[in-house]
C-alpha positions as CSV (number, residue, x, y, z in Angstrom):
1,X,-17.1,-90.3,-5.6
2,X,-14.9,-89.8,-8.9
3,X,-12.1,-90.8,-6.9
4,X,-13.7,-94.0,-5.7
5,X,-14.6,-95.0,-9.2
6,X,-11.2,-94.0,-10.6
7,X,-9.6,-96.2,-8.2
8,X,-11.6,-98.6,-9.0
9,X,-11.2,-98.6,-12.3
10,X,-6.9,-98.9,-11.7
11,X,-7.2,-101.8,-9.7
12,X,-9.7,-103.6,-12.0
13,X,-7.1,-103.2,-14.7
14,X,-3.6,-104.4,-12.2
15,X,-5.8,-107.4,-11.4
16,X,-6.0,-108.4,-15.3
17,X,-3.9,-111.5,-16.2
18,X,-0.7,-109.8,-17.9
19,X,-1.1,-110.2,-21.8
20,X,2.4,-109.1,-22.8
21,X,4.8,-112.2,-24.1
22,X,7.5,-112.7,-21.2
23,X,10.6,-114.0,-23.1
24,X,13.3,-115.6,-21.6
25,X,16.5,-117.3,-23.2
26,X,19.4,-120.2,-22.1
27,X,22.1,-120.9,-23.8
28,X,25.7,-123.3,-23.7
29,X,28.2,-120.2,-23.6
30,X,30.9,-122.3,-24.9
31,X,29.0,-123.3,-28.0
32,X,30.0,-121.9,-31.2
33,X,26.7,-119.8,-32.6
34,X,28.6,-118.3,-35.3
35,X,29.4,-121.8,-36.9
36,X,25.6,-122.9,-37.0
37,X,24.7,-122.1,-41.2
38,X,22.0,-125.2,-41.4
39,X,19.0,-126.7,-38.7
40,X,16.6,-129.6,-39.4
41,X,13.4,-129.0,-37.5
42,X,12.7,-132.4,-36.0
43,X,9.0,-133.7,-34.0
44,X,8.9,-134.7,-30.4
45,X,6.4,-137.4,-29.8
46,X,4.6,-135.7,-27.0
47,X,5.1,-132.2,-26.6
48,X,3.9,-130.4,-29.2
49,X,0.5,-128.6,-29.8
50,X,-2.5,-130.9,-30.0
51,X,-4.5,-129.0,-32.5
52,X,-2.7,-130.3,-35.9
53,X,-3.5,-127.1,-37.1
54,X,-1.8,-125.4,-34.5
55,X,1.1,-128.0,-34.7
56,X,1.1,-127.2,-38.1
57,X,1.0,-123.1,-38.1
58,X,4.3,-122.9,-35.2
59,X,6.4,-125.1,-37.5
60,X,6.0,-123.2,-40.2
61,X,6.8,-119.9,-38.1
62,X,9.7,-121.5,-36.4
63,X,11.4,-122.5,-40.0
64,X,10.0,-119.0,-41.0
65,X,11.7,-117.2,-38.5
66,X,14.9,-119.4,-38.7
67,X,15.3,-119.1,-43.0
68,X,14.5,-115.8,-42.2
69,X,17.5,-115.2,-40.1
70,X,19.9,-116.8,-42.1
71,X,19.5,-120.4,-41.7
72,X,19.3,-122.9,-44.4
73,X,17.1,-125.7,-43.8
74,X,18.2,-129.3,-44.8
75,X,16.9,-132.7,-44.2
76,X,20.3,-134.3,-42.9
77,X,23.6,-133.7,-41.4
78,X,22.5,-130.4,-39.8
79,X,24.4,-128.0,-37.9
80,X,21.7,-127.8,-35.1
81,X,18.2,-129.8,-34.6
82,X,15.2,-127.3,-33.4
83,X,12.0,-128.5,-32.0
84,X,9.6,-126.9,-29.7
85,X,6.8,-128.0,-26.7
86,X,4.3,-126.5,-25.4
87,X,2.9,-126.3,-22.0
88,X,-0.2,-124.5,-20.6
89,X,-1.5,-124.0,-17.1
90,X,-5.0,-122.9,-15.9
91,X,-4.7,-119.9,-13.6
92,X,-7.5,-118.0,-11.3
93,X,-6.9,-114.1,-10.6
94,X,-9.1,-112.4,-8.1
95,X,-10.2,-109.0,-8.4
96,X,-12.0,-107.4,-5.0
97,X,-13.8,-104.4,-5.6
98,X,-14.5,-102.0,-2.3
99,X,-17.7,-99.8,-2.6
100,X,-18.8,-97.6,-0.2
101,X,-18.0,-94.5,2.3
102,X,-16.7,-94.2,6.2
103,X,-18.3,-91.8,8.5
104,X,-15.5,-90.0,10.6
105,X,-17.2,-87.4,12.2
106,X,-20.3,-85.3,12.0
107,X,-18.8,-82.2,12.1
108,X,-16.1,-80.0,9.9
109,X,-12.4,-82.1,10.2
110,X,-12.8,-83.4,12.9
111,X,-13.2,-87.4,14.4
112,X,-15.8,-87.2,17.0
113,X,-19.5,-87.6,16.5
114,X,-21.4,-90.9,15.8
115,X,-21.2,-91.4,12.0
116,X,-20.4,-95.0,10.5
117,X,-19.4,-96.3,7.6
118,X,-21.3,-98.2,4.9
119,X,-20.0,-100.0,2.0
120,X,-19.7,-103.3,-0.1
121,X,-17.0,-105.6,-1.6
122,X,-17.2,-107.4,-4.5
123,X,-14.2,-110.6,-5.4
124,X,-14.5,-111.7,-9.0
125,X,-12.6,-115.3,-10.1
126,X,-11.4,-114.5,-13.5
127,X,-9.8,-118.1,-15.3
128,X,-7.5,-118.1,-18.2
129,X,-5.1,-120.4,-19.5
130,X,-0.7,-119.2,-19.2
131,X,0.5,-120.7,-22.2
132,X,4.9,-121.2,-22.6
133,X,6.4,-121.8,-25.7
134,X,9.8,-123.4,-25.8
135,X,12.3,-123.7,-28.5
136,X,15.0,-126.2,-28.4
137,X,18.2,-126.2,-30.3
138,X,20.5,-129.5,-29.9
139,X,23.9,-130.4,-31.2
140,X,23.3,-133.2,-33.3
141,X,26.1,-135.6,-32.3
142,X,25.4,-136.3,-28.5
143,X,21.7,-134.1,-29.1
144,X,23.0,-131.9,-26.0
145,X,21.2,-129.3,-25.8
146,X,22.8,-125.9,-26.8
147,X,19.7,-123.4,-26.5
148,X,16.6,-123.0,-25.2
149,X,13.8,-120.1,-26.1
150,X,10.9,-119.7,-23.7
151,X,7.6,-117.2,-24.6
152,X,5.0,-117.1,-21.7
153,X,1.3,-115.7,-22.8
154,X,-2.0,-115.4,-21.4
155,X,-3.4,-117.7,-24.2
156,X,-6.2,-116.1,-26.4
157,X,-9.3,-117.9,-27.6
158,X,-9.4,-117.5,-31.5
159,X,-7.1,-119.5,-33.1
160,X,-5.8,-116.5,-35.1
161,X,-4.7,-114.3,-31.9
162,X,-3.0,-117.4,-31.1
163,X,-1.1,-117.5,-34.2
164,X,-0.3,-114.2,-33.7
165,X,1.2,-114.6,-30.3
166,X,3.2,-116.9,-31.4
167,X,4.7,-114.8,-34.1
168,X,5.4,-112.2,-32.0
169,X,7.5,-115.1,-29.6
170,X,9.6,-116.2,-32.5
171,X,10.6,-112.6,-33.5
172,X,11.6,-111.6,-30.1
173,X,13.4,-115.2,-29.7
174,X,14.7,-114.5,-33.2
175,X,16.4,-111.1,-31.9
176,X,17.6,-112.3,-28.8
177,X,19.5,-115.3,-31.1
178,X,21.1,-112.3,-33.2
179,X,22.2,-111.1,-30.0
180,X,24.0,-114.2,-29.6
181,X,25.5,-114.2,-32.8
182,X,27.1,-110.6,-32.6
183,X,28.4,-111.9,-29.1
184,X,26.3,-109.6,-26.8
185,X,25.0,-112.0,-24.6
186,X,21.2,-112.1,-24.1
């Protein structure tokens, strides 16, 4: 029995809907990152958050995280422009839970004998929304795009986890950028 509710208890935590940020990175190989000293964040019309708040609290973490790293912010003739989007999906994950016990045999080891099995299963729809941040950085002359940061979450509910995840987005972005920089790649 402490077997069944152990393996229970693994498979009800596989079926959870991944929490951890999956980052991902593009970028023009043939662009110069070393030259880039100043950015000017820039809107998009319809991409960003919808919650003004939450528009409001990833700008100031992207300039955050871009001052941060060296950057100087100005308001025209920049090296780079950076904007992000957002898009969010609703997902379903299943989780089927099997309860119950087989009868093999009525006798010691072996297969014969008239026993049965009895037992239940149990699916569970579990709904959340995947969440994908992306960070765009453009040339500003012909506004071709030179990089592109992705973060994928399982959104939370309270605004402040959300905040949160987003943080942790940009400073993983934010290293991967450095990595750029000292000419190791991704």
């Amino acid at each position: 029995m402490k077997k069944a509710l152990g393996l229970v208890f693994v498979l009800a935590l596989v079926a959870i809907p991944a929490t951890a940020q999956k980052i991902t990175i593009d970028y023009a190989h043939d662009f110069d990152f070393a030259a880039v000293k100043t950015f000017q964040y820039v809107d998009t019309k319809d991409s960003n958050a919808q919650n003004p708040l939450m528009d409001d609290r990833i700008k100031t973490a992207i300039i955050r995280e871009l001052t941060e790293g060296g950057l100087r912010r100005v308001e025209s003739d920049p090296d780079v422009f950076v904007t992000y989007h957002i898009t969010t999906a609703e997902k379903t994950t299943y989780t089927t839970t099997n309860m119950g016990y087989g009868g093999y045999g009525g006798y010691y080891g072996g297969w014969g004998g008239w026993g049965s099995g009895m037992g239940s299963s149990t699916t569970t729809a579990t709904n959340y929304t995947e969440g994908t941040l992306l960070i765009d950085a453009y040339e500003p002359g012909d506004k071709k795009m030179v990089w592109r940061g992705t973060g994928t979450v399982t959104v939370k509910s309270k605004p402040e986890k959300q905040t949160e995840q987003v943080n942790k987005i940009l400073a993983k972005l934010g290293s991967k950028w450095d990595k750029i920089l000292a000419g190791k790649g991704k």
